[in-house]
N, C-alpha and C positions, 0 to 999 in steps of 0.2 A: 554565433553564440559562443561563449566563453566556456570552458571545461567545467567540471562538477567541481565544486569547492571541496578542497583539500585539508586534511589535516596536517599543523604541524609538528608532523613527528617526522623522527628519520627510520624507527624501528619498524621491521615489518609486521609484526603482531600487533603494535601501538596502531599504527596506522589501518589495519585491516578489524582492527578492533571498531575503531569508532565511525569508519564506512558503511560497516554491518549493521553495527545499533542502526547509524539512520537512518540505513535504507528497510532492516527489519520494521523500525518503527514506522516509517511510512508505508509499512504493510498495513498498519491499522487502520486506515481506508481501505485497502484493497481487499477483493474476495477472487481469483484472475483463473488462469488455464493454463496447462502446462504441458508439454509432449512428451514428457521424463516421467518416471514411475514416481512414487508421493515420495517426499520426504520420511529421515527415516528417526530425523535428529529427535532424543529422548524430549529436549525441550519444547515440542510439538506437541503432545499427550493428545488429548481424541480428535485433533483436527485430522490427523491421520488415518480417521474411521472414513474418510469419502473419499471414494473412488476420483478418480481425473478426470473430467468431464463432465459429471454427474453436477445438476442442478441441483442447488441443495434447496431454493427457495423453490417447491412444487407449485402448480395454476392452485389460489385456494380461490377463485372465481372472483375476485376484484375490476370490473369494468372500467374501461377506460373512457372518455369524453373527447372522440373525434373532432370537436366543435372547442375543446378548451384553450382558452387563452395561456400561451406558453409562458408569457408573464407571472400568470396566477401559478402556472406550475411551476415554478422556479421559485417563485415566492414559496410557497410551503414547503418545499424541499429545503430550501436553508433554513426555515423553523424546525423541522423535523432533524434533519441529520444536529442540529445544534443539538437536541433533546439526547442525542445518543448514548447510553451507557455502555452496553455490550456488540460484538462484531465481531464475524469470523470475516478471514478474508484469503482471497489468492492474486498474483500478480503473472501475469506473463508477460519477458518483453522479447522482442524479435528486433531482426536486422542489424545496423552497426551496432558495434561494441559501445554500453555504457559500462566505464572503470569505473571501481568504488574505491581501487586506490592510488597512492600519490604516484606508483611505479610503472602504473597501464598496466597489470599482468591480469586482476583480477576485473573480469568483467556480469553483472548481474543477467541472469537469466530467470529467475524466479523467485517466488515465495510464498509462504503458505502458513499464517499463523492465527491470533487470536488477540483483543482488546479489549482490555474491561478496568471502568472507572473505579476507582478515580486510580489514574497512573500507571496500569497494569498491562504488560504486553508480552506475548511468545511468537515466536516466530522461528521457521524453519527456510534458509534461502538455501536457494542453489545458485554455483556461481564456475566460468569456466575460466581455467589458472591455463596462462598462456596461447588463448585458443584451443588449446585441445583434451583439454582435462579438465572432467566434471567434477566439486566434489561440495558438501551441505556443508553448512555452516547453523550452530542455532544461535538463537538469542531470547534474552530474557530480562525484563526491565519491570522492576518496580519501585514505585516513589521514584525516586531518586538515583537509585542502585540500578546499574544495568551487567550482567553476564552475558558473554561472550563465549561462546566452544573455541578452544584452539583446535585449526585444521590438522592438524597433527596428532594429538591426543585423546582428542575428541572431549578432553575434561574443560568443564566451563571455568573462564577468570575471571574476576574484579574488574570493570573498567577501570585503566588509574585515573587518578586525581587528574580535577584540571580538564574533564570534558565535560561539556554543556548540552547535554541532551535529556527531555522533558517528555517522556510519552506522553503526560498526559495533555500536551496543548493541541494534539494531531485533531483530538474535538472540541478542543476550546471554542468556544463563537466566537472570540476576539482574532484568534489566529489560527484554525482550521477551515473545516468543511462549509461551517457558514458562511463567512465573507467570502470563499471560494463562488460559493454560489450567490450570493446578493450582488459579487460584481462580474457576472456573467451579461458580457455584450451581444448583440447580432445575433438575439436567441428567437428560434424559430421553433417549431412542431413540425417534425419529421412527418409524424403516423402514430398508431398503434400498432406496436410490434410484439410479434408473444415468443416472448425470454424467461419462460419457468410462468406461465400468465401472462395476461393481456399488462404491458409496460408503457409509458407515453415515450417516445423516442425525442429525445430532444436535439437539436444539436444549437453550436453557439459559441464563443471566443474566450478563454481563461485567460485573464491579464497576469502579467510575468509574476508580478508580485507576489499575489496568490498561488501560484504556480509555484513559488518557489517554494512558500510557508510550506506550502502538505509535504514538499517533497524535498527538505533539508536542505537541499541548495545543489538536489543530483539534475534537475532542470531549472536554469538559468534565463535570466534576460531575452525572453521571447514568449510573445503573445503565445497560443495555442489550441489552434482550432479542436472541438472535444466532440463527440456524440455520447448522448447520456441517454440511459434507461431508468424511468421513477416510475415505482409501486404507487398505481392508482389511490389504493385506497390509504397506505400510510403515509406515499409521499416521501418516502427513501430513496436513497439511488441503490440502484441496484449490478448496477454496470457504466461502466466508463470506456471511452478508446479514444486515444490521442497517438498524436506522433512526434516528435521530436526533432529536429536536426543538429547535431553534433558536429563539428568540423567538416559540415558538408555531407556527412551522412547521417541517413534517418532511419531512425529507433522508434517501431511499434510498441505500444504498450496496452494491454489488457487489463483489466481490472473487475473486479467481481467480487459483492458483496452479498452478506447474507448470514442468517439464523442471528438477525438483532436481536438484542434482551434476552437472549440465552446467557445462563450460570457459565460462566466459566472459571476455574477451578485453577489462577496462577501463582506459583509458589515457589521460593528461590530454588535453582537446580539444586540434586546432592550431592553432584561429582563434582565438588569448589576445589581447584586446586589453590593452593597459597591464600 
């Protein structure tokens, strides 16, 4: 597999700017789990009310169909997640280093944000600079316009001109979640497994393409075997786990979704510097 797509910049903020956006903004699928305390970044606002660990989606008693055709349930999964307005979400990844940027220093470990249509995203990532030093990053995207925390001052920038990044197609039906799942191969019915409620356990194959659209271009040119968890009754996903291989080592990823159709309330940061 070929390295995460780069930007071409040579400045380190330039470049660490537009890694963030895409990897925050492919937080807007994720809701995930983390072993670090929450994020602290301002541009997170009440995602930071839940604890780590803490399922946010409770059992509201939705039964699941031991007998269903894993077909049918993958089919309404990509109607439904297509439908998506709002989504909190978290990201955990594990094992070898995925860089977000063009230098190798900065490698993702987390995130923890929030997505609401039409174009609307915040996100708090954590990220470790050299191996050995943890430290958050926020971000924040609407329409068009995305902010950036500099690690350093903690004040949000401008992205400059001349980046191409779209929160809002992460649920586009044309180029998100739904053809993600409409070209879900070798899909089978694990079980019924209870993850916050009774969930249909799916598992099944992500064709690279797709793979790439949700996730900006941070996983590249390989198929990817996935296990999924969808809300019986609304036929959401509600959890995800894939792995990756990088230059020969391989990167767990967690994913976890939740409080869909919830207000959320995103609005340019106040500390804009320039």
């Amino acid at each position: 597999m070929t390295r995460p797509r780069r930007p071409d910049r040579t400045e380190l903020f330039a470049s660490l700017a537009l890694a963030c956006a895409a990897v925050a903004l492919v937080g807007a699928l994720a809701y995930g789990f983390r072993d670090r305390d929450e994020p602290t970044v301002d541009a997170l606002g009440d995602a930071a009310d839940v604890p780590v660990g803490e399922v946010i989606d409770l059992d509201d008693g939705a039964v699941a169909d031991p007998d269903a055709d894993p077909a049918d349930v993958i089919a309404a999964a990509s109607d439904a997640m297509g439908d998506v307005e709002s989504v909190e979400f978290r990201l955990q990844r594990t094992g070898a280093p995925v860089f977000i940027d063009e230098f190798e220093k900065l490698a993702l470990d987390g995130l923890i944000g929030q997505f609401s249509v039409p174009g609307r995203a915040r996100a708090s990532l954590t990220v470790t600079v050299e191996g050995n030093l943890a430290t958050e990053l926020g971000a924040v995207a609407i329409d068009d316009e995305v902010w950036l925390s500099n690690p350093v001052t903690g004040d949000f920038e401008t992205l400059p001109d001349g980046f191409d990044i779209d929160p809002s197609r992460f649920f586009d039906p044309e180029g998100g979640w739904q053809p993600l799942l409409a070209g879900l191969y070798d899909v089978e019915l694990v079980g019924i497994d209870d993850r916050g409620g009774e969930r249909y356990h799916i598992r099944a194959t992500a064709p690279a393409d797709e793979v790439s659209n949700i996730t900006v271009g941070l996983v590249r040119d390989q198929d990817v075997p996935v296990e999924m968890w969808i809300h019986p009754g609304t036929s959401l996903v509600t959890a995800v786990e894939f792995t990756t291989v990088i230059d020969g080592g391989e990167s767990q990823w967690t994913l976890e979704l939740g409080r869909y159709g919830e207000r959320f309330t995103i609005t340019p940061p106040e500390n804009v510097r320039g």
